[in-house]
N, C-alpha and C positions, 0 to 999 in steps of 0.2 A: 504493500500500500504506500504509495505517495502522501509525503506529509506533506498539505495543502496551507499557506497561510496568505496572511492578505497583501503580502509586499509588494505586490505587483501595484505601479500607479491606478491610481483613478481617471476617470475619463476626464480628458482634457478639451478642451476646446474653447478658441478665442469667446472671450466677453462682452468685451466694449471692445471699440476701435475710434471712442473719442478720449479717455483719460484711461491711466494706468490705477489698476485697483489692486490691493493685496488680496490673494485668492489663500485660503485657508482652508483644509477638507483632516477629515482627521475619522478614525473611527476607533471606538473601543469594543469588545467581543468578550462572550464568555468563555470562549476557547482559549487551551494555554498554545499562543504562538507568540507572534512578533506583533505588536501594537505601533504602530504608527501615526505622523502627523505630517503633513505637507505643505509645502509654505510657497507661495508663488507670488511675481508680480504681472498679470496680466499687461498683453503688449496693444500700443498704440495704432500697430499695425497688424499683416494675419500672421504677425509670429507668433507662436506658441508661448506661455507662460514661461518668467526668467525665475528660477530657483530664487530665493532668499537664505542666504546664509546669515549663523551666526546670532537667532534669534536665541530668545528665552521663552520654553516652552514647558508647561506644569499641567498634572492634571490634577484636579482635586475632587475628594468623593465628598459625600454628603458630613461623614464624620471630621471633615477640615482636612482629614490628611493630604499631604501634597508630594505627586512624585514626580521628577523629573525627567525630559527625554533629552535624548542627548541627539547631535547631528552624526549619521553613520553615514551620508550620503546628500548630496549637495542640492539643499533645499528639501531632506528626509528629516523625520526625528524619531527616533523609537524609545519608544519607552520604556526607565529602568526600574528594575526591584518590584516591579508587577506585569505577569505575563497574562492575566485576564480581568476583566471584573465580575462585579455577582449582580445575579439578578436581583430588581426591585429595586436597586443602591441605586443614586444620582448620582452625576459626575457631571463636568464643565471641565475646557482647557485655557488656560489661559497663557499667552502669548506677547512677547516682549520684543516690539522693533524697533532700535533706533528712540526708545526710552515713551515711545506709544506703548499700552496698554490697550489687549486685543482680547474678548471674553463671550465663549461661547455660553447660550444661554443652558440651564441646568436641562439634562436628560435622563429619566429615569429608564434605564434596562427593563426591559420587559420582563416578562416570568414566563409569559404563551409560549410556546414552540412549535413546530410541526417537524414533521419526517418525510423522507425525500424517497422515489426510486428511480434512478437514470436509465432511459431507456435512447437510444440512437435508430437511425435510418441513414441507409443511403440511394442517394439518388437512382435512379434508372436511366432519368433524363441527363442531359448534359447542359451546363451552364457556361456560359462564358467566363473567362476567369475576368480577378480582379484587373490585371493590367491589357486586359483586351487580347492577348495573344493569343488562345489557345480555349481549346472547349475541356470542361472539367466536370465531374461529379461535386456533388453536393453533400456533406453530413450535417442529418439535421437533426440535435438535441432536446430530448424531453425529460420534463420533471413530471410525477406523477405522485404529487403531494400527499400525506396525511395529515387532516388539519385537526388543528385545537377544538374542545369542546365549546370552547367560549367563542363569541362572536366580535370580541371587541381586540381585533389583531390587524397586523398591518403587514404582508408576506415582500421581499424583494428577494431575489436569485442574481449570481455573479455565475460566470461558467469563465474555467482557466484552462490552459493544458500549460505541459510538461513532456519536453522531448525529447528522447537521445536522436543525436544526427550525427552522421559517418563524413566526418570528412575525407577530402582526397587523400589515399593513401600513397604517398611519394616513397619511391621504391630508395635504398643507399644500400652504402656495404656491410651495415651493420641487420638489417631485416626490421629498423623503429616501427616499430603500427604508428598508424596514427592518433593522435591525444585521442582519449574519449572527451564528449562534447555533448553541453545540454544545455535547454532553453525552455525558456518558462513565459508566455503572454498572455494575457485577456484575450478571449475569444466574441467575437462578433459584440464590438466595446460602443459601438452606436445603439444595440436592444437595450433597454428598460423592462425589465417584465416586473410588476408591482401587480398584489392583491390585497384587496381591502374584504377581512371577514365578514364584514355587515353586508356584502355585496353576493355573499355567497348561500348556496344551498344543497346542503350532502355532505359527507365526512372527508370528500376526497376529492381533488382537480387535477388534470393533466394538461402543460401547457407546453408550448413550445420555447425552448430556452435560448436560445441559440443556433446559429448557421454557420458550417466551417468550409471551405474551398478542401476538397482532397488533394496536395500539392505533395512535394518531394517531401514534404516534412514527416508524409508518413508512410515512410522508406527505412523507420523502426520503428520501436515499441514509442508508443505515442498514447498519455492519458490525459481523458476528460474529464474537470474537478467541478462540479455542479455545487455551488454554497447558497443553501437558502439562509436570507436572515430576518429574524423576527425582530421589526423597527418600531419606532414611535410615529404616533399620529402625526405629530409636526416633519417626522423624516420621512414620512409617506406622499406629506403635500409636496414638498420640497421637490422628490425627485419626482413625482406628475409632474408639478411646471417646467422639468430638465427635458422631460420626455415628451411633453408637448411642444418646449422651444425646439429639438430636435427633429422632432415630424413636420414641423412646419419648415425648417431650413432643408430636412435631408442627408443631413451628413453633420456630425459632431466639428467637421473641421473650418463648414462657413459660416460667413460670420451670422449671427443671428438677428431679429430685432427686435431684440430687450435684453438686457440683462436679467439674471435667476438672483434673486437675493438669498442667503441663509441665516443662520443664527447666530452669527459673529457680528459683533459691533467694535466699534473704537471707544474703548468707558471715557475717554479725554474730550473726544469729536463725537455723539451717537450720530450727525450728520454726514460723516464719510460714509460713502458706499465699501462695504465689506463684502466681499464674496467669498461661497463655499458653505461646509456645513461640520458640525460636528454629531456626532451620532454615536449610541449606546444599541448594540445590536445582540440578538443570540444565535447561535448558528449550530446548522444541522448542514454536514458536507456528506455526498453521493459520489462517488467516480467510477468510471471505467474506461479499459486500455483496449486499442487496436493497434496490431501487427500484420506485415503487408497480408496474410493471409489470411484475415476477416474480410479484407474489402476484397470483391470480383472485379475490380479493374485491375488493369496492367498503369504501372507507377512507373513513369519514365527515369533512369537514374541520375543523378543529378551531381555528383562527384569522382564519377569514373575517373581513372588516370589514363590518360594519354600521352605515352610517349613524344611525339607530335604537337602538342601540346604547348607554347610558351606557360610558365608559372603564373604569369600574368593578367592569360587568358581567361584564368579559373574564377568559376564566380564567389563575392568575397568571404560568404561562411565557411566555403570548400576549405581555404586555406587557412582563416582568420573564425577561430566558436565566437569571439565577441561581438562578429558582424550580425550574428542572430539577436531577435528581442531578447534580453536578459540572460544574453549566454554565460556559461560559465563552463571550465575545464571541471568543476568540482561535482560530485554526484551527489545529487538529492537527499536526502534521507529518505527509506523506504524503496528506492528505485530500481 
């Protein structure tokens, strides 16, 4: 089993493209993993948010304690000396720039849960890929919920993977293999799926969680990590309005027209526009793995070695795991 946690970024995408705002998202979990905080400055133009470094970043529960995150990654913070919280407990973070004072409003963790089963399809049809080259299969992801007795819950789903990929194996006198090599992304990071309990009727729903292009990447052992998490009222309207400025643009990467507000202010200015959200979440995680021999299509290969070949020629995950999203030479836990 792949150990699943939240480190992967959150969805990004431009805000404004008239003033630069501090973009703040941060989530806390019952699960013992890595807890995170992210700190951005939205751009005036369609660049992407600029990391913030070098903030002061606290979280604190309902009984005052206060615990610190530290920067492990440039405009990251993780959290130290507590790998989860408990449900029912409030928490809020609060955040130090440049001697602002930045304070998420308080959020009590839920107590509801539900339980997940990941069920997959693949295509018959063929889809155009992402960059228009080539006709490709489709995997497409489902959750098949068991929900809470109570009606007063609020459901959102994240879907990740996890992959070994083979790079080119360059032949010497010694016989070297090539590094092992893995990658870790959000999968289909423009879906929102969100369910509101009061909306619901019967113990149980099946939704669609997710769509993946079948590409080289699953040319090995390739897992699907489906995370439901059980949110609060105010993080269920939040990401509806994320998911409606998203359908009305089409794509997380253009620009939109509104800004999404969260629950962060400036305690010095409440008049700055603060973006992002902070959220106390519980989580119930599903996965499961394909190898080329699940899928019925032929996987073209994608790091052969060719004699013939310049080094240069090769494309740049072949020769380089850190060209992939979140590569790394290091193996997983669980993998």
């Amino acid at each position: 089993m792949v150990v699943s946690n939240n480190c992967i970024e959150p969805i990004v995408f431009p805000l404004d493209t008239t003033s630069e705002n501090i973009v703040i998202y941060g989530q806390l979990t019952d699960a013992d993993e890595p807890q995170y905080v992210y700190i951005q400055k939205s751009s005036v133009d369609q660049n992407l948010p600029a990391p913030i470094r070098g903030a002061f970043v606290f979280l604190v529960d309902n009984q005052n304690n206060r615990y610190r995150y530290t920067e492990d990654k440039a405009g990251r913070y993780k959290l130290n000396n507590l790998t989860h919280g408990t449900p029912g407990a409030t928490y809020f973070i609060e955040v130090t720039i440049n001697n602002s004072i930045y304070r998420s409003e308080k959020e009590r963790m839920p107590t509801t849960i539900g339980s997940d089963s990941v069920s997959y399809t693949i295509s018959k049809e063929t889809y155009e890929s992402a960059d228009f080259a080539r006709l490709v299969h489709r995997l497409d992801v489902f959750s098949k919920s068991k929900l809470p007795s109570e009606t007063d819950y609020f459901l959102r789903w994240d879907t990740n993977e996890v992959y070994y990929f083979q790079m080119t194996n360059f032949p010497d006198i010694f016989n070297t293999p090539a590094p092992d090599c893995y990658a870790s992304d959000r999968v289909d990071p423009q879906r929102i799926t969100l369910l509101n309990g009061s909306s619901v009727t019967g113990k149980s729903v099946e939704q669609l969680v997710a769509q993946r292009e079948i590409d080289f990447t699953f040319l090995d052992r390739h897992y699907i990590i489906v995370r439901q998490l059980s949110t609060t009222r105010d993080s269920y309207e939040y990401w509806s309005k994320v998911k409606a400025l998203l359908a009305n643009t089409g794509s997380p990467f253009d620009i939109p027209p509104a800004i999404v507000q969260g629950n962060i202010e400036n305690t010095d200015n409440p008049n700055e526009t603060v973006l992002g959200y902070f959220e106390t979440c519980r989580v119930t995680t599903d996965q499961f793995f394909l190898v080329p021999g699940y899928i019925p299509y032929y996987i073209e290969p994608y790091c052969t070695y060719d004699f013939q070949k310049p080094y240069e020629r090769y494309p740049a995950p072949c020769v380089d795991c850190l060209a992939l999203p979140n590569g790394t030479y290091t193996k997983p836990a669980g993998f």
